[in-house]
C-alpha positions as a LaTeX table, in Angstrom:
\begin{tabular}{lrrr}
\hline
Residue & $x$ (\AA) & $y$ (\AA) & $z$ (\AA) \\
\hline
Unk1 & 12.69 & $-3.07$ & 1.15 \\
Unk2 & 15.00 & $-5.26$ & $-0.56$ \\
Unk3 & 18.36 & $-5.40$ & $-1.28$ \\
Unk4 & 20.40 & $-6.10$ & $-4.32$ \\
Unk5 & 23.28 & $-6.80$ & $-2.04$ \\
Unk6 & 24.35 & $-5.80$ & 1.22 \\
Unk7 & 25.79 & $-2.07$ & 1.57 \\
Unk8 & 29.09 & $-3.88$ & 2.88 \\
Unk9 & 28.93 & $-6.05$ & $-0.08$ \\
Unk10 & 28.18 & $-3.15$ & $-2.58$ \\
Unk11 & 31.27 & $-1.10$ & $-1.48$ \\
Unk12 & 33.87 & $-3.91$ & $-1.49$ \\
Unk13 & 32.90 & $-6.75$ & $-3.80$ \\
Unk14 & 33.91 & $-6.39$ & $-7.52$ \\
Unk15 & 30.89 & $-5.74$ & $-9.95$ \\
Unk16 & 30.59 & $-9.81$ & $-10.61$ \\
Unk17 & 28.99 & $-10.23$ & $-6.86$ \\
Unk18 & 26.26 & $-12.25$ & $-7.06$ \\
Unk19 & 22.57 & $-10.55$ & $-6.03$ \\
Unk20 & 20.96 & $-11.63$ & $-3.25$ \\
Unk21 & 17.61 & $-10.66$ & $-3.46$ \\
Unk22 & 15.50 & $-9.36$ & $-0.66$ \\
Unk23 & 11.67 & $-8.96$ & $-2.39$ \\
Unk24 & 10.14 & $-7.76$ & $-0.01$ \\
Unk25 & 6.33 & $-6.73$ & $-0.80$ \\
Unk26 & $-1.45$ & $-4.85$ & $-1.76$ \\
Unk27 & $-4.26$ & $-5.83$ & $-1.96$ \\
Unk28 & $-7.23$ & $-5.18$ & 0.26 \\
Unk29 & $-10.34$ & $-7.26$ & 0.62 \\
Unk30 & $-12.79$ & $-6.73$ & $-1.91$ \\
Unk31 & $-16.21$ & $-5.62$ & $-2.39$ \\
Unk32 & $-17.23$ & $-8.49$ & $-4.05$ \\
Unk33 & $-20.72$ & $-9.38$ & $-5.40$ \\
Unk34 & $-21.65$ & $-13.12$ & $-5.14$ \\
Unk35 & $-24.25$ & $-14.83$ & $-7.58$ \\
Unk36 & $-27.26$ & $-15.80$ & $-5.98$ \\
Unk37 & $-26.93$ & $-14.00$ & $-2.83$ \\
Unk38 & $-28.92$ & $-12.27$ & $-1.12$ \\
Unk39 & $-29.50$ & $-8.29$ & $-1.06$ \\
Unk40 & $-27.44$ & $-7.00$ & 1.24 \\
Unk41 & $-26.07$ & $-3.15$ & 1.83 \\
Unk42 & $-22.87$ & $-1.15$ & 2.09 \\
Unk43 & $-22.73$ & 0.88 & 4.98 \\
Unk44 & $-19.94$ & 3.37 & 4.25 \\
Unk45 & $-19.87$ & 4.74 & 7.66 \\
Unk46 & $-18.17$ & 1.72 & 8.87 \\
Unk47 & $-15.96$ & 1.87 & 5.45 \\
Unk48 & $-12.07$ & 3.10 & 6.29 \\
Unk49 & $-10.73$ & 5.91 & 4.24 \\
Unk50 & $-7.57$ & 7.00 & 3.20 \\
Unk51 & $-4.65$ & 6.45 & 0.53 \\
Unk52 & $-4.94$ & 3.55 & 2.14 \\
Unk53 & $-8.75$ & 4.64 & 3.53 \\
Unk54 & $-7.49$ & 7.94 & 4.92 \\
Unk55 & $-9.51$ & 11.08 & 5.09 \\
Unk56 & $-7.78$ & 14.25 & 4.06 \\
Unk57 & $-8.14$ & 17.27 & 3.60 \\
Unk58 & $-9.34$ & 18.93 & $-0.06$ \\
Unk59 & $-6.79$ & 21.27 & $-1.85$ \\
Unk60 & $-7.39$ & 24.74 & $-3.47$ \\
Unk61 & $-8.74$ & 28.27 & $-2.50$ \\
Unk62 & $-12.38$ & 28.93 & $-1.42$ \\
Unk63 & $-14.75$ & 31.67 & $-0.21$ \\
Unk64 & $-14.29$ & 32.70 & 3.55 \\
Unk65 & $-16.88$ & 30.33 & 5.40 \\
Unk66 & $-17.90$ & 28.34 & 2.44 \\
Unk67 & $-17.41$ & 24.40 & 3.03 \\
Unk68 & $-14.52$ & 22.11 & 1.34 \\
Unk69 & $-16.20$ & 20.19 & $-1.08$ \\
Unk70 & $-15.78$ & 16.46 & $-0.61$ \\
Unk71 & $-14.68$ & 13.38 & $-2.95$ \\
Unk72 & $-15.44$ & 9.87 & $-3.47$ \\
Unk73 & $-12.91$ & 7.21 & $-5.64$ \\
Unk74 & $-12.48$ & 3.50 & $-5.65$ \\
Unk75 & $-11.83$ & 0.96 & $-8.41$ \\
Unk76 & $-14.12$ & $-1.20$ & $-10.35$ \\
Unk77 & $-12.85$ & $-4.65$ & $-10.57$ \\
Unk78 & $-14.15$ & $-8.39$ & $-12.31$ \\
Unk79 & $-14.42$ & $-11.12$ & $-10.22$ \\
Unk80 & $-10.74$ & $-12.53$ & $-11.39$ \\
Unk81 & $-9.18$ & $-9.30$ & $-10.34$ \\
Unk82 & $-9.35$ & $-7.18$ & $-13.56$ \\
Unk83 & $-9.90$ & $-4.15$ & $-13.39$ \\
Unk84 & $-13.23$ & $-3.37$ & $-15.39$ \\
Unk85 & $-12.82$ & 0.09 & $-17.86$ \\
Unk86 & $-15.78$ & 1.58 & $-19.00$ \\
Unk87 & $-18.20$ & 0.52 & $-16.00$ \\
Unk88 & $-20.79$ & 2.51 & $-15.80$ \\
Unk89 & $-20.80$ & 4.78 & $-12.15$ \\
Unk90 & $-24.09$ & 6.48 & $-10.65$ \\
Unk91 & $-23.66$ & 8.68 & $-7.56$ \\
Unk92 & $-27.04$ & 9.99 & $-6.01$ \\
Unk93 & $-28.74$ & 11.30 & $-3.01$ \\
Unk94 & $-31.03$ & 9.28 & $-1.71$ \\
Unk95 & $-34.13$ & 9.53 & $-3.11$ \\
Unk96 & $-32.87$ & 9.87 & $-6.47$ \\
Unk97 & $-32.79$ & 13.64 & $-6.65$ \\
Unk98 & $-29.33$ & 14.84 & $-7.85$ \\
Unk99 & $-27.33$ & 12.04 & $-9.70$ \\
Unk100 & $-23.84$ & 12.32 & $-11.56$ \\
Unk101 & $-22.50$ & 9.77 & $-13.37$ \\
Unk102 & $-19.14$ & 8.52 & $-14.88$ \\
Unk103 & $-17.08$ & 5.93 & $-16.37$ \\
Unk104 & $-14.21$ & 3.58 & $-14.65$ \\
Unk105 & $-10.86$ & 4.51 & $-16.40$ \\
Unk106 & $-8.36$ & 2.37 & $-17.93$ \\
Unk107 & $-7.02$ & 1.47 & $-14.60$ \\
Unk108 & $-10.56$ & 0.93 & $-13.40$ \\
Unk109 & $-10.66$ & 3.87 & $-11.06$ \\
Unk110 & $-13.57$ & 6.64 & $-10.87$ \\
Unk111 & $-13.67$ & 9.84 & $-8.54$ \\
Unk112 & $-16.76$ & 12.42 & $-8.02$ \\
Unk113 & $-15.06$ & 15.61 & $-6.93$ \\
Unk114 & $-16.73$ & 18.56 & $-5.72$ \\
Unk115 & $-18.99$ & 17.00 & $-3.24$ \\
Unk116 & $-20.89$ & 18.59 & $-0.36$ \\
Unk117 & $-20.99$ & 17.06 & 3.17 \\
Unk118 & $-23.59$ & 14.81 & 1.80 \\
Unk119 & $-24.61$ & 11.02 & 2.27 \\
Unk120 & $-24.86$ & 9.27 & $-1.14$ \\
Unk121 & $-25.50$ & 5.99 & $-2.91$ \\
Unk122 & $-23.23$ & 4.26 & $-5.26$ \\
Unk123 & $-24.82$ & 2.14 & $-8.03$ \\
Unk124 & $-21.99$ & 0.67 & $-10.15$ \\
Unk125 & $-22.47$ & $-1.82$ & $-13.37$ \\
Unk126 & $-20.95$ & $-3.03$ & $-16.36$ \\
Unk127 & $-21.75$ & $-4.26$ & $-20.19$ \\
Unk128 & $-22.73$ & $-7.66$ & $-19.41$ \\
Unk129 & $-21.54$ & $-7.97$ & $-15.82$ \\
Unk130 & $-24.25$ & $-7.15$ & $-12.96$ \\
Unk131 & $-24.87$ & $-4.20$ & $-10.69$ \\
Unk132 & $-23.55$ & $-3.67$ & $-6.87$ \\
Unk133 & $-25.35$ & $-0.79$ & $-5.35$ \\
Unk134 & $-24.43$ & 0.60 & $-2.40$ \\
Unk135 & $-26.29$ & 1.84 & 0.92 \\
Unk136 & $-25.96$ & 4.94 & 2.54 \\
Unk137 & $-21.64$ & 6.59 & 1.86 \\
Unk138 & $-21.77$ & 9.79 & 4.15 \\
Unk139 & $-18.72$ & 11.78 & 3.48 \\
Unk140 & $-17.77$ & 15.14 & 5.11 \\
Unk141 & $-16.92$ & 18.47 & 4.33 \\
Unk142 & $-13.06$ & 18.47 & 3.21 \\
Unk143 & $-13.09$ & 14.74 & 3.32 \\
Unk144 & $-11.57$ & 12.26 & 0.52 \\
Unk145 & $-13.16$ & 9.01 & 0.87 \\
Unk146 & $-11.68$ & 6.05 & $-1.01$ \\
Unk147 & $-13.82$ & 3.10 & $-0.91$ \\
Unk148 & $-12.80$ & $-0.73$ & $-1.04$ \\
Unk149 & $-12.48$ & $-2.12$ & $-4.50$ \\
Unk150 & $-16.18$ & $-2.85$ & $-6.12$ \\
Unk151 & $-16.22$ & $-6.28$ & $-7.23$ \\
Unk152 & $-18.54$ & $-6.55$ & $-10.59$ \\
Unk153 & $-20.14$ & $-10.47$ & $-11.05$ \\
Unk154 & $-20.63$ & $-12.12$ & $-14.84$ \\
Unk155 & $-24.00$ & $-12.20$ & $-14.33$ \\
Unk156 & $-27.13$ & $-9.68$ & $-15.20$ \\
Unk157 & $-28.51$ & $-9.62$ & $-11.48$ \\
Unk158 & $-28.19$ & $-6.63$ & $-8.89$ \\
Unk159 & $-26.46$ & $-7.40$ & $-6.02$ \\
Unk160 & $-25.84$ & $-5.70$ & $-2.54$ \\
Unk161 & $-23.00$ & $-5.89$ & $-0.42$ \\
Unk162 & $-22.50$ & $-5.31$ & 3.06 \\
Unk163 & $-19.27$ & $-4.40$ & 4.54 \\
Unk164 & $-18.71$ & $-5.02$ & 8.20 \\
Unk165 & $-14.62$ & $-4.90$ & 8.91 \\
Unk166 & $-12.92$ & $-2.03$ & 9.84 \\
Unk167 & $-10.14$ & $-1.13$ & 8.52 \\
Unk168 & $-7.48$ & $-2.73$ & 10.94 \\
Unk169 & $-9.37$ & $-6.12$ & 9.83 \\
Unk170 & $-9.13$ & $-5.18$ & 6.34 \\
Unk171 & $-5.55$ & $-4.13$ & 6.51 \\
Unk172 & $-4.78$ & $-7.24$ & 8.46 \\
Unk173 & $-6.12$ & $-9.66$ & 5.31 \\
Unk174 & $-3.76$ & $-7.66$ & 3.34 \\
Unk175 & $-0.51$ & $-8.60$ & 4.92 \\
Unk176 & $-1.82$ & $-11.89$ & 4.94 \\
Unk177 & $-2.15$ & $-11.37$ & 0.79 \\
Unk178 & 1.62 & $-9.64$ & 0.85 \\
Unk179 & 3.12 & $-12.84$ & 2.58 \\
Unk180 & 1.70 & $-14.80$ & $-0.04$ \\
Unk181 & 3.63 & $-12.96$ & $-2.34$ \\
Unk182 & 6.24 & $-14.20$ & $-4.12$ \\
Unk183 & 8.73 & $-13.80$ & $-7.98$ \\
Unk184 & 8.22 & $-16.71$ & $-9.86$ \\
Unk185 & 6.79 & $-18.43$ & $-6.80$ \\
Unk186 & 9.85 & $-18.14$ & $-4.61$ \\
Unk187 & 10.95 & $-14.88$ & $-4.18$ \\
Unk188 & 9.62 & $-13.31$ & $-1.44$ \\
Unk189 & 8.34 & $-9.77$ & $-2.73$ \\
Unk190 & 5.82 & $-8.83$ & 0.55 \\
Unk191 & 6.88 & $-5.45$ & 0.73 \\
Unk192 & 5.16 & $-4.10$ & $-3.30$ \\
Unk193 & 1.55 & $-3.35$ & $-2.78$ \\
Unk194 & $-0.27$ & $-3.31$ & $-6.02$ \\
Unk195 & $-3.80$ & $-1.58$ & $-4.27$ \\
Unk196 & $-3.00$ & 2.02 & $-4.45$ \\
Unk197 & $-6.20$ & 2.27 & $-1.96$ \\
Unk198 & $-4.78$ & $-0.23$ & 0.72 \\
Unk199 & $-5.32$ & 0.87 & 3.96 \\
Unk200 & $-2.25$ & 1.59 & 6.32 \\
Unk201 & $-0.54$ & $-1.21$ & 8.70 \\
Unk202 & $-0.94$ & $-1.17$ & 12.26 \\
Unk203 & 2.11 & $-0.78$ & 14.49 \\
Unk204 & 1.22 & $-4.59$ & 15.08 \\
Unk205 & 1.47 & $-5.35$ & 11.63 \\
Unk206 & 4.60 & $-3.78$ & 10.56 \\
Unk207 & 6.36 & $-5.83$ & 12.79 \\
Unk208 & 4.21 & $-8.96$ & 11.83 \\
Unk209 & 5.54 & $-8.48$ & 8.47 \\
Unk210 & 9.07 & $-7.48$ & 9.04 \\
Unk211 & 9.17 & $-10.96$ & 11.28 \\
Unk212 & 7.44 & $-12.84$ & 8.89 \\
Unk213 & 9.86 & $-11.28$ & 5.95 \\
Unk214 & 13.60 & $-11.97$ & 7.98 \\
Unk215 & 12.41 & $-15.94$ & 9.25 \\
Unk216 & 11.64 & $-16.30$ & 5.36 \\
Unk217 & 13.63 & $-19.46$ & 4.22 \\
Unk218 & 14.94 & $-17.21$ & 1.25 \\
Unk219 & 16.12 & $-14.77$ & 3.43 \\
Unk220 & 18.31 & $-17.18$ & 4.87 \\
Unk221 & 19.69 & $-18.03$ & 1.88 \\
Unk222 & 20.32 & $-15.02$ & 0.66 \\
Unk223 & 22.34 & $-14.31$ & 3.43 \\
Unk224 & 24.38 & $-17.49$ & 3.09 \\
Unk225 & 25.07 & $-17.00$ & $-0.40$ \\
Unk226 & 26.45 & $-13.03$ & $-0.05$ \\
Unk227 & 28.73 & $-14.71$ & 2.96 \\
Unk228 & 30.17 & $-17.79$ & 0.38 \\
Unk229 & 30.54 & $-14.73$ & $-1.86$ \\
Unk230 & 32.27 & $-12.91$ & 0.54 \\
Unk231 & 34.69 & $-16.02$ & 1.62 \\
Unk232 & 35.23 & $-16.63$ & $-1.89$ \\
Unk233 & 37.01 & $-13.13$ & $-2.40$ \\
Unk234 & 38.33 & $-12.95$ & 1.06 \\
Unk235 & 36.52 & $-9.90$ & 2.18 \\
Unk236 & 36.46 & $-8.78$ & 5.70 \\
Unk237 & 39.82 & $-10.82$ & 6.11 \\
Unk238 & 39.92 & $-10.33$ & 9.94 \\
Unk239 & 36.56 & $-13.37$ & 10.23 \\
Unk240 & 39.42 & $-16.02$ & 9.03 \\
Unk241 & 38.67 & $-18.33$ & 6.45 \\
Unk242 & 36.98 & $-21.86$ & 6.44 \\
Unk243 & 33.89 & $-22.86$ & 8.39 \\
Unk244 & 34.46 & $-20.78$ & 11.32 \\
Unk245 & 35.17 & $-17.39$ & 9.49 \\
Unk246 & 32.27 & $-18.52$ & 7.06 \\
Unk247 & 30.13 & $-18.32$ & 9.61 \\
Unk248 & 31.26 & $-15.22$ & 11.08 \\
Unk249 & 30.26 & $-13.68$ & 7.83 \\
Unk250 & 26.99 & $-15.34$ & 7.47 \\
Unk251 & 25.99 & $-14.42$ & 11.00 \\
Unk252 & 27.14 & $-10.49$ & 10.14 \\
Unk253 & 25.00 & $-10.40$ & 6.73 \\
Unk254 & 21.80 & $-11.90$ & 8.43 \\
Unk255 & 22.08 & $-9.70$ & 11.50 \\
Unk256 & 22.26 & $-6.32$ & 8.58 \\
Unk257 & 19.80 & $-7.73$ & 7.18 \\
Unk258 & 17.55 & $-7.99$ & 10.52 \\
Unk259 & 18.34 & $-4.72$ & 11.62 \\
Unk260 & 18.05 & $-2.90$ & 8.52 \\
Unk261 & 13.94 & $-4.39$ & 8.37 \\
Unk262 & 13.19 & $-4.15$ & 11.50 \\
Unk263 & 14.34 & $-0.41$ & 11.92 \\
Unk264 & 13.46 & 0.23 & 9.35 \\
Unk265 & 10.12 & $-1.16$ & 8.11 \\
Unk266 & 8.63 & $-1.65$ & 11.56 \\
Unk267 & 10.16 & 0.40 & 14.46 \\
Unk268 & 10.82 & 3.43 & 13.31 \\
Unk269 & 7.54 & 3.75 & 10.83 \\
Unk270 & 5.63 & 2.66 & 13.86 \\
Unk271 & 7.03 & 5.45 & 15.53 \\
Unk272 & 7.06 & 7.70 & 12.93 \\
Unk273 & 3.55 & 6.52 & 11.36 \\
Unk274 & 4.65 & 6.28 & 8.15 \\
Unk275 & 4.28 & 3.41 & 5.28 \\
Unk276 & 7.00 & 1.25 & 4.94 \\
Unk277 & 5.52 & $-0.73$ & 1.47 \\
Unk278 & 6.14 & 0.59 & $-1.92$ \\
Unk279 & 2.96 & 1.39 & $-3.90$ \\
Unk280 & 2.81 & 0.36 & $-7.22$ \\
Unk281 & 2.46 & 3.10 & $-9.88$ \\
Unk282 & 1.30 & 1.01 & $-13.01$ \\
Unk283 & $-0.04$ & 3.96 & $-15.26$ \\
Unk284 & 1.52 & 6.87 & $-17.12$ \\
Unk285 & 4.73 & 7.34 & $-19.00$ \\
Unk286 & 7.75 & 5.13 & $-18.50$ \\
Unk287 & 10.22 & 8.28 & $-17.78$ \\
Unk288 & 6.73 & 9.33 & $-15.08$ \\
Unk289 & 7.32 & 5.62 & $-13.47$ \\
Unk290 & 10.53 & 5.75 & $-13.74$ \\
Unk291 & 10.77 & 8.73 & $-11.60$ \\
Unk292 & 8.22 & 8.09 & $-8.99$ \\
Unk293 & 10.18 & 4.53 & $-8.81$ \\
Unk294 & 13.68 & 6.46 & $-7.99$ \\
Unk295 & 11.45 & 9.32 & $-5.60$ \\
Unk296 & 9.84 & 6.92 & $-3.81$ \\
Unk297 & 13.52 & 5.92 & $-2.16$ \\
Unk298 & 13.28 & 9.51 & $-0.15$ \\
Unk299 & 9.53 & 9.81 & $-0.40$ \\
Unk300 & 6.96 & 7.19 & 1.60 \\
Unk301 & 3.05 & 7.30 & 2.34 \\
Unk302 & 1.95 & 8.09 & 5.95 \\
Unk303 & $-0.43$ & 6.51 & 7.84 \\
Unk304 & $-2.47$ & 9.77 & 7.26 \\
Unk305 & $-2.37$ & 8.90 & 3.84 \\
Unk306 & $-0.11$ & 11.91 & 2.73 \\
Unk307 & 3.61 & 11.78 & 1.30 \\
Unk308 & 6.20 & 12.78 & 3.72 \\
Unk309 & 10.33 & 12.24 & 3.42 \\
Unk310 & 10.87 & 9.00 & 4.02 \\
Unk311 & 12.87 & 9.30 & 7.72 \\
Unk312 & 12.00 & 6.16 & 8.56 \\
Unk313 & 14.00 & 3.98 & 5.61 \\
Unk314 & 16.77 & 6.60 & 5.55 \\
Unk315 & 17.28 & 6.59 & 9.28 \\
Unk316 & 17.06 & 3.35 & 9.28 \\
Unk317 & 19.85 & 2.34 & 6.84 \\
Unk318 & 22.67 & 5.27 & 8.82 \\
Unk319 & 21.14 & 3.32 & 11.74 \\
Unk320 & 22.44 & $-0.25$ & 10.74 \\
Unk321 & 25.39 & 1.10 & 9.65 \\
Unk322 & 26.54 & 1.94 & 12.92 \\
Unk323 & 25.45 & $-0.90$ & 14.56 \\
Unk324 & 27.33 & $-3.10$ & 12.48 \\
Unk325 & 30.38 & $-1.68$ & 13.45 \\
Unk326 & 29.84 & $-3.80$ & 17.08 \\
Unk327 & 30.20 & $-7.16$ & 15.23 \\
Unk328 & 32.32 & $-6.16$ & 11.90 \\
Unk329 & 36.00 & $-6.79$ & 12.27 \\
Unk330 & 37.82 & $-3.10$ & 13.80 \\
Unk331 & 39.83 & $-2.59$ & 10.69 \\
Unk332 & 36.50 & $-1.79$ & 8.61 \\
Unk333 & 34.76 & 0.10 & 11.64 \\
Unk334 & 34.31 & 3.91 & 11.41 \\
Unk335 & 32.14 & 6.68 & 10.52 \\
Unk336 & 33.22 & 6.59 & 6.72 \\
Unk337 & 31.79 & 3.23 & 6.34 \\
Unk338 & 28.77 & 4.03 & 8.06 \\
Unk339 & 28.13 & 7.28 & 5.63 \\
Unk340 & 28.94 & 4.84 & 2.56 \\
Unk341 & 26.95 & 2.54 & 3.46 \\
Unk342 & 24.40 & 4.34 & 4.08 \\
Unk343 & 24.58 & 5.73 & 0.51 \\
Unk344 & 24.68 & 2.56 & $-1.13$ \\
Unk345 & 21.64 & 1.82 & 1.03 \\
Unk346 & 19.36 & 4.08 & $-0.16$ \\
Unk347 & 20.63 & 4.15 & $-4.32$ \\
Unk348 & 19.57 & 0.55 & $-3.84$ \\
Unk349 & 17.08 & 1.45 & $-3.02$ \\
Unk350 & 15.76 & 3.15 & $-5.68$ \\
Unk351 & 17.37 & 0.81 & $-8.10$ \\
Unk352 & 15.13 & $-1.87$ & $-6.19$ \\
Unk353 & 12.20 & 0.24 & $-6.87$ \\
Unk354 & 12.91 & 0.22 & $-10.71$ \\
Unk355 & 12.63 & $-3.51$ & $-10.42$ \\
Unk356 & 8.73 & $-3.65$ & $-8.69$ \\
Unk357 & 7.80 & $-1.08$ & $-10.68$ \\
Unk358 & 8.51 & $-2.18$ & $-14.21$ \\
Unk359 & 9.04 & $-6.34$ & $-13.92$ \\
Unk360 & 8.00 & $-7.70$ & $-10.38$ \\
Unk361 & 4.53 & $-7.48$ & $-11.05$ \\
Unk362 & 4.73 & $-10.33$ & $-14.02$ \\
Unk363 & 6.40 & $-12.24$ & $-11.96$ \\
Unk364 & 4.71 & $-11.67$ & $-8.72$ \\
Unk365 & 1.99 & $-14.53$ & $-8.15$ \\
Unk366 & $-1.14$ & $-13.40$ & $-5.96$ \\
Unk367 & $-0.33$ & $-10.00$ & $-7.13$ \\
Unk368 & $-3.15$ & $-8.22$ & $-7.70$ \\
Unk369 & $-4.82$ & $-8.75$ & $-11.28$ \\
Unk370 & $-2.15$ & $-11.28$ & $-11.73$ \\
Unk371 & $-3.72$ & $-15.16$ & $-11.89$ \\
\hline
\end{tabular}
């Protein structure tokens, strides 16, 4: 996650501390139909499922012995990254027996509920875009399958795609996409994943992208500019002043700062299996947003695709606070600071979800939809 300012800096520094931003930031590959190429298939069988490509099981009460019916969703998308409302969505069996169709929503997503354990084919077009149908998409009884985003071309042909990656591969172009992002082109903002359906990080590539996020040049920064900040006003008194006691405080600020993402965004969700992005709402009510922004600071995504209390960010934050007792000066050791600081940790954090819910996006290039 990132910070608004250090926990330290929070509790001690008068409300005209300066911020130092942590952004800390979806998108998956797409299914994306290519003019002029040729026919090719889906084979949904190799396709990952989730939130984030995770099967799950269906809700709600039925008959003793009957089988949970099944769903399919995914998103309908233009070949700039829109998403396409009002695209036209055939599900069938094969052969062309039982069909249902539907329409993409204003956020460009579609669902068939109430499936059986069934394999089915997707044929998916758009008022003058072209058609991507898909091969055989075998789902099974109880199962929620949420298929990669379905790339429509500007053109009137039909087009096939094949998929081939699994999802580790697909996941691993996605932090690739998350590193790239950046506020205003600066910023780093990797941790805010604007895919709701983006599949879920390897153990691997947590830590890639906790790495990746604390070598950041910004990062850096940020952490020198909290410890001029904190020189300025004389906080922690006992580092001295002048070069010497400004590095002392830099050196404390970037080693929070380390332990705080590592813990918690790669160890302990490793460990834990959990998500350590935040998942961009987008839709609804701002007082619905608003509240899943401030939730998601206790709640996270699994790997399994379900919500679960988010131990891993929360443990995490108690976690640093303790350890930077080791290299703080004594007189602000102790387990008050630790407990306040861990406090401050976590209301930041939901005050930093605020932000990447209602005005990162705008300002987040290679978000998705963004150009």
């Amino acid at each position: 996650m990132f910070q608004l300012c250090s926990a330290n800096q929070l509790r001690r520094m008068a409300p005209g501390c300066g911020m130092a931003l942590w952004l800390l930031g979806g998108w998956a590959p797409n299914l994306q139909a290519q003019n002029g190429q040729a026919p090719q298939s889906i084979h949904a069988q190799a396709l990952p499922d989730a939130p984030g490509y995770v099967s799950q099981e269906a809700s709600g009460h039925r008959p003793a012995g009957a089988a949970a019916p099944s769903t399919i969703e995914g998103t309908v998308v233009s070949t700039n990254g829109d998403v396409v409302e009002g695209a036209r969505v055939v599900l069938s069996e094969p052969g062309g027996a039982h069909s249902r169709t539907t329409e993409s929503g204003s956020n460009g997503q579609f669902a068939f509920e109430g499936l059986p354990a069934e394999t089915f084919k997707l044929t998916v077009s758009g008022p003058g875009m072209g058609t991507v149908v898909s091969e055989g998409i075998t789902v099974e009884a109880g199962e929620t399958r949420f298929l990669p985003k379905v790339i429509l071309p500007f053109n009137a042909g039909v087009t096939e795609v094949r998929v081939t990656a699994n999802r580790e591969e697909i996941a691993e172009e996605e932090v690739h996409l998350e590193e790239s992002q950046r506020v205003l082109g600066i910023v780093p903002n990797f941790y805010s994943s604007y895919d709701w359906n983006a599949p879920p990080l390897s153990a691997k590539q947590k830590f890639q992208l906790a790495f990746r996020s604390e070598m950041d040049p910004m990062t850096f920064a940020g952490a020198a500019a909290v410890a001029g900040a904190e020189e300025y006003r004389g906080i922690y008194p006992g580092y001295g002043t002048g070069f010497s006691g400004f590095g002392k405080r830099f050196a404390a600020q970037y080693a929070n700062d380390f332990d705080s993402k590592m813990i918690g965004s790669a160890v302990l969700p490793s460990l834990l299996h959990q998500d350590p992005r935040y998942f961009y709402k987008g839709t609804g009510t701002v007082r619905s947003r608003a509240l899943y922004a401030i939730r998601s600071a206790f709640i996270c995504r699994g790997d399994n695709g379900r919500e679960e209390f988010d131990y891993s960010h929360i443990l995490g934050d108690f976690s640093t606070g303790a350890m930077s007792n080791i290299y703080y000066p004594e007189a602000n050791e102790g387990a008050g600071l630790i407990l306040t600081n861990g406090l401050i940790e976590i209301g930041g954090a939901a005050g930093t979800n605020l932000i990447r819910e209602f005005l990162l996006r705008g300002l987040t290039t290679h978000a998705r939809g963004n150009r």
